[in-house]
C-alpha positions as CSV (number, residue, x, y, z in Angstrom):
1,X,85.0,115.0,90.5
2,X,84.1,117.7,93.1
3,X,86.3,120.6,93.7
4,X,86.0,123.1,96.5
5,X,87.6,126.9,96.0
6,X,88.7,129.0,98.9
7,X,89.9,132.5,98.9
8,X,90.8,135.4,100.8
9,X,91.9,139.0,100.3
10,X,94.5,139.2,103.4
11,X,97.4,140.5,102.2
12,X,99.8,139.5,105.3
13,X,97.7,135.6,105.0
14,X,100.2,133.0,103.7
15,X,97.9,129.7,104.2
16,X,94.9,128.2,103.5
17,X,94.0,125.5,105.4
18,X,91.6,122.6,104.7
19,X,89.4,120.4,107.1
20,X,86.7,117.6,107.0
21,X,84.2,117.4,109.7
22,X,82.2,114.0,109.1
23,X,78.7,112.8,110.1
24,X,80.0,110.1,112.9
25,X,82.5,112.4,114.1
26,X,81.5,116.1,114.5
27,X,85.4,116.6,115.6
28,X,87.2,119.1,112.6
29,X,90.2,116.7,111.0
30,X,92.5,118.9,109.2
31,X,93.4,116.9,105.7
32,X,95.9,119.5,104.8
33,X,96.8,123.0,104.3
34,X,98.6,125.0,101.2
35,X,101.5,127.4,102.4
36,X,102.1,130.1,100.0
37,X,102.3,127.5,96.9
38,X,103.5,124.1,98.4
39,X,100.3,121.3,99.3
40,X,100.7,119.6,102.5
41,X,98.1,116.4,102.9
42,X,97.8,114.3,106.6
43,X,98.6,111.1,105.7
44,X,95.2,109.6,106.4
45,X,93.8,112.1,103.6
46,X,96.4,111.3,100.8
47,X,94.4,108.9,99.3
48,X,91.3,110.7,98.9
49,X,92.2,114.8,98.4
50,X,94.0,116.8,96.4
51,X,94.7,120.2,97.2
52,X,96.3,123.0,95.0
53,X,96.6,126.6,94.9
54,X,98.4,129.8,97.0
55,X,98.0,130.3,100.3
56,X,98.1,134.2,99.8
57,X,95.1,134.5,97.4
58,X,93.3,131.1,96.5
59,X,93.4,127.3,97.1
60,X,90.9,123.9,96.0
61,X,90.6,121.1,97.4
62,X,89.6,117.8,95.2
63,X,88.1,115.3,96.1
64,X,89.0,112.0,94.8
65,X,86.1,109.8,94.3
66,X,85.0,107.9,97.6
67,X,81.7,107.9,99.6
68,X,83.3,108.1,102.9
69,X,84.1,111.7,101.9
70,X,80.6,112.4,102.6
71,X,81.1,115.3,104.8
72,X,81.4,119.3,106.1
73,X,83.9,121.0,104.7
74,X,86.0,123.8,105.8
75,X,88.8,126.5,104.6
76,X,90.3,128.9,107.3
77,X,93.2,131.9,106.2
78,X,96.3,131.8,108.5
79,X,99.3,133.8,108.7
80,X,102.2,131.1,109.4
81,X,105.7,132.4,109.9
């Protein structure tokens, strides 16, 4: 099992976002975000991610055993109202 860790120390930051950017297609997906401490996956990612955490300090993202996850992997901070 792998699992990724983001964090951030921005106080006013509520979300922690998630996104794949894979070797055919250098396009960032985003698979999901957490918004203070409720997961949101795309659809397309259910199957193969898990993400957990709170958006105002820390969030992971799992990946569930597949090789097409082969990939770059991003976390971006956001304030969402």
């Amino acid at each position: 099992t792998v699992i990724i860790k983001c964090s951030h120390a921005i106080s006013s930051y509520n979300t922690i976002l998630w996104y794949q950017q894979s070797i055919a297609d250098t396009n960032l997906k985003l698979i999901g975000f957490v918004f203070y401490k409720n997961p949101t996956i795309e659809d397309q990612f259910k199957e193969h991610f898990e993400i957990r955490g709170d958006g105002e300090i820390e969030a992971s993202l799992q990946l569930l055993s597949d090789p097409e996850n082969s990939a770059v992997y991003y976390c971006a901070a956001s304030k969402t109202q």
